[in-house]
C-alpha positions in Angstrom: 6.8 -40.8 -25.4 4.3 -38.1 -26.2 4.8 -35.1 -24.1 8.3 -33.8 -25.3 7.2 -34.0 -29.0 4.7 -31.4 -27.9 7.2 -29.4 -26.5 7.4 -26.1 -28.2 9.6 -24.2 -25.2 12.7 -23.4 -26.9 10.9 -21.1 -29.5 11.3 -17.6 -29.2 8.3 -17.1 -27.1 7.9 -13.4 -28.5 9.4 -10.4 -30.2 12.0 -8.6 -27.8 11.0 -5.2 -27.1 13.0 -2.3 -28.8 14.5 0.9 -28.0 11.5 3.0 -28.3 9.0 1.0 -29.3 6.4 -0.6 -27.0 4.6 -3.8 -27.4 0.7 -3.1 -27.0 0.0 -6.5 -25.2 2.8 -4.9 -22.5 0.5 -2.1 -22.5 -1.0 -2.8 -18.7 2.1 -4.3 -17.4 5.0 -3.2 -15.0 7.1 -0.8 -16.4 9.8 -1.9 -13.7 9.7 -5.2 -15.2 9.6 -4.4 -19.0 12.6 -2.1 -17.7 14.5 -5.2 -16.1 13.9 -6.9 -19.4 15.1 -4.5 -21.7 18.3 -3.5 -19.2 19.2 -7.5 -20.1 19.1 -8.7 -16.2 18.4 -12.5 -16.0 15.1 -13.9 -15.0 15.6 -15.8 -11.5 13.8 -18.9 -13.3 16.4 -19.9 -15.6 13.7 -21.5 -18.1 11.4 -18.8 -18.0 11.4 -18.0 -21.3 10.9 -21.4 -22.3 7.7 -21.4 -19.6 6.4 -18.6 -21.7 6.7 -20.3 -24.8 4.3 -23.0 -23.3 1.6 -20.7 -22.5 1.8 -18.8 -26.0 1.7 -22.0 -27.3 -1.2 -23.1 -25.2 -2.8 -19.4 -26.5 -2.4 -20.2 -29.9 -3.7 -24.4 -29.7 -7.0 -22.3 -28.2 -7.3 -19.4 -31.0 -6.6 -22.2 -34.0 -9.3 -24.4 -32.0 -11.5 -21.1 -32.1 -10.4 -20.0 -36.5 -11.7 -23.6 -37.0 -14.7 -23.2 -35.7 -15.8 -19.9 -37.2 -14.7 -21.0 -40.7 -16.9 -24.3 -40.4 -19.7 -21.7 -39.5 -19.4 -19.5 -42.6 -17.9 -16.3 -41.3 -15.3 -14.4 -43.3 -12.6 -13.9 -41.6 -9.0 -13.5 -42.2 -5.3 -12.5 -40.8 -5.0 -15.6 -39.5 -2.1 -18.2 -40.1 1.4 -17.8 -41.5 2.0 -13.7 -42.4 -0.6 -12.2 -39.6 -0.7 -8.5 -39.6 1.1 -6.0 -37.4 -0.8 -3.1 -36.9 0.7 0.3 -35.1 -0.2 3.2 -33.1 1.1 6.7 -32.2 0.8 8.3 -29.3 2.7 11.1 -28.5 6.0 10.1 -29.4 5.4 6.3 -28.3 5.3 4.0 -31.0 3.2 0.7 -29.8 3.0 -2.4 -32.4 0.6 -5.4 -32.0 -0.6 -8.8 -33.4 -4.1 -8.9 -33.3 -5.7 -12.5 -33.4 -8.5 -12.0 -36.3 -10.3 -9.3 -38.2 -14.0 -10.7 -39.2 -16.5 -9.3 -41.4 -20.4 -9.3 -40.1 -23.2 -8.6 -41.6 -20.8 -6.1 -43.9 -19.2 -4.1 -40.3 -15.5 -5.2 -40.2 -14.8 -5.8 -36.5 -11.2 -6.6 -34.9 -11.2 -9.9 -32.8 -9.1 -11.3 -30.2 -9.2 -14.5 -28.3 -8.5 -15.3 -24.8 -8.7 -18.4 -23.0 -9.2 -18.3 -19.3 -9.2 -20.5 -16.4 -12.2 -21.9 -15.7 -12.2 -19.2 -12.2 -11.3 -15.9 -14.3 -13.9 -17.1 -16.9 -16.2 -17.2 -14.3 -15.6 -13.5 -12.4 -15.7 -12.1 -16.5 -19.4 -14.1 -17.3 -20.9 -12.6 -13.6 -22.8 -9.8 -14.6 -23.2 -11.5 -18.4 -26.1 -13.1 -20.1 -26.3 -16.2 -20.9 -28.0 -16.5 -24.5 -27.7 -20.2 -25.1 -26.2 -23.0 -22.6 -22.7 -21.9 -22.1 -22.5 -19.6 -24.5 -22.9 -15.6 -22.6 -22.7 -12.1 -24.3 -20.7 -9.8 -21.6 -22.3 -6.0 -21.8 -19.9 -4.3 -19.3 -16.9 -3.6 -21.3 -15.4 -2.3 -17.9 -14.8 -5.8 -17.0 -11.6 -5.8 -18.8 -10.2 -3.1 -17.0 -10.2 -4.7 -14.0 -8.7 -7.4 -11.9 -5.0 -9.1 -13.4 -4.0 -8.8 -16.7 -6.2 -7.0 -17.9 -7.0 -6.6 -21.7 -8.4 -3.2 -22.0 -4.9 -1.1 -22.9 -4.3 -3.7 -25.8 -7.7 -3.6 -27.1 -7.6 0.1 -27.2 -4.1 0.5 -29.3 -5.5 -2.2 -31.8 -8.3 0.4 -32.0 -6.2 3.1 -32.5 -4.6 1.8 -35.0 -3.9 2.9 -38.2 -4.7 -0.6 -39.7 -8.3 0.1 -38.0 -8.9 3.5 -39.5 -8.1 1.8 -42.8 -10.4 -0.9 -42.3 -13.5 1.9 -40.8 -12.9 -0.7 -37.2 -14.5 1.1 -34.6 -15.3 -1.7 -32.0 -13.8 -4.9 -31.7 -14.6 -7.7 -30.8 -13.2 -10.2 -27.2 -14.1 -13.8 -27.5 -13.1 -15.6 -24.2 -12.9 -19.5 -24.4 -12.8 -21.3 -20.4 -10.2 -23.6 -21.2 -11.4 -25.7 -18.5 -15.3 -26.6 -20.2 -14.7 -24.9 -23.3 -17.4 -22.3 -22.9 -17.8 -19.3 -24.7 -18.1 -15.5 -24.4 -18.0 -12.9 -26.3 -18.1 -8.6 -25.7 -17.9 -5.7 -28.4 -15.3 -3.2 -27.0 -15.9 0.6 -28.3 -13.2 3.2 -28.7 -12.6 4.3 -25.6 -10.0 7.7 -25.5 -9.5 8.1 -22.1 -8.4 5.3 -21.4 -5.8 5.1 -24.0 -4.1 8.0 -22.3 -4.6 6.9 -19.0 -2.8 3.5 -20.4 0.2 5.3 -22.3 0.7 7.6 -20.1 2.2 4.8 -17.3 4.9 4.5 -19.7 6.1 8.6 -20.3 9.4 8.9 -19.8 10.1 5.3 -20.0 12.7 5.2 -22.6 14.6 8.2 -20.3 15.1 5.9 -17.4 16.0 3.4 -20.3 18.9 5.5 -21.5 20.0 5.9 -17.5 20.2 2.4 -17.3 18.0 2.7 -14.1 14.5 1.0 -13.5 11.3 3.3 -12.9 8.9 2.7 -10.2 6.5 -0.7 -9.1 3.2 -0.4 -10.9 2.3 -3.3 -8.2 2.3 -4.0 -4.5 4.3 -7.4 -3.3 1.3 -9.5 -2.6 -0.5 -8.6 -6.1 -0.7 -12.0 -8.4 1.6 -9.4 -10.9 4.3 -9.4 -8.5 3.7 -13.2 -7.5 3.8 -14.4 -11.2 7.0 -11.7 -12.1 10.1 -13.3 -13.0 12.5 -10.6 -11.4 10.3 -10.9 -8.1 13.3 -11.8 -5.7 15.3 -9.4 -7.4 12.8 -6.2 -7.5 11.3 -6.7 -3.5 14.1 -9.6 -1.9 17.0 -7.6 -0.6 14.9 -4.6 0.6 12.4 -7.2 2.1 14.5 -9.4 4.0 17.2 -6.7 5.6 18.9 -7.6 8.8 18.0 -5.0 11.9 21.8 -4.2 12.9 23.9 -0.7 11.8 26.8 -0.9 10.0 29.4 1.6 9.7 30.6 2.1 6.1 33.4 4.5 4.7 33.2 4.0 0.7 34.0 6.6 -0.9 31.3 7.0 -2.8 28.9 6.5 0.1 30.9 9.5 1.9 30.3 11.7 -1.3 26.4 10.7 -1.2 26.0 11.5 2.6 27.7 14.8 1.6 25.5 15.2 -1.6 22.1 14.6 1.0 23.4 17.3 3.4 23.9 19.9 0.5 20.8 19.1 -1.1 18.5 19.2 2.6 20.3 22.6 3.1 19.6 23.6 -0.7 16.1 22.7 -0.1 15.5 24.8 3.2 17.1 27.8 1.5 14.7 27.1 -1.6 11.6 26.5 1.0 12.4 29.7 2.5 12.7 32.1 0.1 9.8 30.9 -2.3 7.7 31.5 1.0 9.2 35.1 1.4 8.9 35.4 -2.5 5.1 35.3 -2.2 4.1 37.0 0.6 5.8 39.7 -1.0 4.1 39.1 -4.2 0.5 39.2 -2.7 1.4 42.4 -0.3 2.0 44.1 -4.4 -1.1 42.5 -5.7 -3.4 44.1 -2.7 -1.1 47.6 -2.8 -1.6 48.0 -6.5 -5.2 46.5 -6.3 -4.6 44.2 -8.7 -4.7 40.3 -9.0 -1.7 39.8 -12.3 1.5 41.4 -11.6 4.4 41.7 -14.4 7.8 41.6 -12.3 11.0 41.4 -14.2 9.6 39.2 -17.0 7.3 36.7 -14.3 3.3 36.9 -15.0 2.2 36.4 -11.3 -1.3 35.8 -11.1 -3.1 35.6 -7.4 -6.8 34.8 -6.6 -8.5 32.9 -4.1 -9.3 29.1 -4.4 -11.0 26.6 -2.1 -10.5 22.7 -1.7 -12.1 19.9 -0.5 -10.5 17.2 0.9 -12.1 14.1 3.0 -11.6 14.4 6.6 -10.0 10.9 7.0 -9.8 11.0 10.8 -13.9 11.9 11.0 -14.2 8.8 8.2 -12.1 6.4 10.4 -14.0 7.0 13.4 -17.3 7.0 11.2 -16.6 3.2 9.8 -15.5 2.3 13.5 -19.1 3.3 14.7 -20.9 2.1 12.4 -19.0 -1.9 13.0 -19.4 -1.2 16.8 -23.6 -0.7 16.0 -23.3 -3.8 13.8 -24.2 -1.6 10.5 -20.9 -3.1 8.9 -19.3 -6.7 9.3 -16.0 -7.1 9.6 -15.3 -8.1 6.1 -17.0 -5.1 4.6 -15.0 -2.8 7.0 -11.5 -4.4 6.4 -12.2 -3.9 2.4 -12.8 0.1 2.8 -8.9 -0.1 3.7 -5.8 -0.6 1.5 -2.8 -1.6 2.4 0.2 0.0 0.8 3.9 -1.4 0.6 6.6 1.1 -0.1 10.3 1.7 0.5 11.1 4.3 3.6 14.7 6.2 4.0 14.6 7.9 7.0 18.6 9.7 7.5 19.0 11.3 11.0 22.4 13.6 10.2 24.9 13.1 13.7 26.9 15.3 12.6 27.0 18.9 14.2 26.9 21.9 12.6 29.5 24.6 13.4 
């Protein structure tokens, strides 16, 4: 009677992503899945795309809720509505294009300004190290927070201050304003330009549009059990088969399985030969450099430079057996030791050749 006259699922729940141009609210998530989407493969929820809708929808019911209240309040503001701005960034040769929520003008500083609306338990984990200035109401002075955790904002926030619409403006911080959607509390937190992390962000997605043009998918950004992987729509499809494999061999003939085993055994025998004579290559190279007392040689057009360099590296066996000592004196509990240790999920190949050699 009510509920399916609020249904807004069969909208286009957002702009598709095009051949060499990046969406800067994607900016923090999977390139593996982004790939699966722009390769064309079917989510395995066939009304996924319709679930999204919902939620956008949901988004936008919270950021109208939020352009009300700020205009009842005085504040000039604008780029909201029909006809909202799209503001983009270069980086490198990426090309990233966003929506942002607001821009707002205080006390005569233009600011950007996006709204979030969280869960009443994400709300909470953002407002812990806040303060709380009025009754519900908490100014967050750790930007940091949104670079951690799940879907986090961070990456987005930095392209829309990147952007060229915010060097027109003179925007140099903007501005996060999280609504709980469960008790309608606010937050709010001034994010400054931030460089390096705009390059650590951008640079997940170098060489992107290569794999693209292959047709084949890059690498997990994720592990299974992360709430990325749990709430991806090509879950089954990225982790399933090579989760789930039967233990038994099976002998296959295929041709073009015979011509990759043959491919693996020229490139291991490629690879020893290359191994081998890059090792001869520089012992020779530093027996010249202490002959001729010198530390650059110039050898049919290579620069060869050699000098001494140290590194440090942490002696994880002494650490292990550290972290066990100090649980067996009772220095660490056993929650604070498991959480000094990740675990990793990965695909192994392990090929044993049967074949002899003549």
């Amino acid at each position: 009677m009510i509920v399916e006259k609020l249904y807004e699922g069969e909208a286009a729940p957002r702009t598709p992503i095009r051949a060499g141009q990046f969406r800067m609210s994607m900016s923090e998530a999977c390139t593996r899945r982004t790939g699966y989407e722009f390769l064309g493969y079917p989510p395995e929820l066939s009304d996924a795309d319709d679930r999204t809708a919902v939620v956008m929808q949901d988004g936008n019911l919270h950021e109208q809720d939020i352009v009300r209240r700020l205009l009842l309040k005085g504040f000039s503001i604008w780029n909201f509505g029909e006809g909202q701005t799209w503001v983009s960034t270069k980086v490198g040769n990426q090309t990233w294009r966003g929506h942002p929520d607001l821009f707002i003008e205080i006390d005569g500083v233009t600011y950007g300004l996006d709204v979030k609306a969280f869960r009443d338990e994400v709300f909470r984990r953002e407002v812990a190290g806040a303060e709380e200035v009025l009754p519900g109401r908490y100014v967050i002075t750790d930007p940091a927070i949104f670079t951690e955790g799940p879907f986090s904002i961070m990456g987005q926030m930095q392209l829309y201050l990147h952007s060229e619409k915010a060097r027109e403006l003179g925007i140099t911080e903007w501005i996060v304003l999280v609504k709980n959607k469960n008790t309608a509390e606010l937050a709010e937190c001034i994010i400054p330009l931030m460089p390096d992390y705009l390059d650590y962000v951008t640079s997940r997605w170098r060489g992107f549009w290569g794999y693209m043009t292959a047709k084949r998918l890059p690498g997990r950004n994720f592990e299974k059990g992360s709430i990325e992987c749990n709430y991806c729509s090509f879950r089954e499809r990225c982790w399933g088969p090579l989760g789930e494999l039967r233990r038994r061999t099976v002998e296959l003939d295929d041709p073009d399985l015979v011509q990759a085993a043959q491919l693996w055994r020229e490139g291991k025998d490629f690879e020893k030969r290359a191994t081998t004579r890059l090792e001869l290559s520089r012992l020779r190279f530093e027996n010249a450099a202490i002959q001729n007392n010198s530390d650059r040689l110039l050898i049919d057009e290579l620069e060869i430079r050699i000098s001494i360099r140290s590194r440090t590296g942490l002696s994880t066996g002494y650490v292990s057996e550290l972290l066990e000592r100090l649980r067996r004196a009772g220095t660490l509990t056993d929650d604070v030791y498991n959480e000094c240790w990740d675990e990793t999920t990965y695909t192994e190949v392990r090929v044993a050749d049967r074949r002899k050699r003549g």
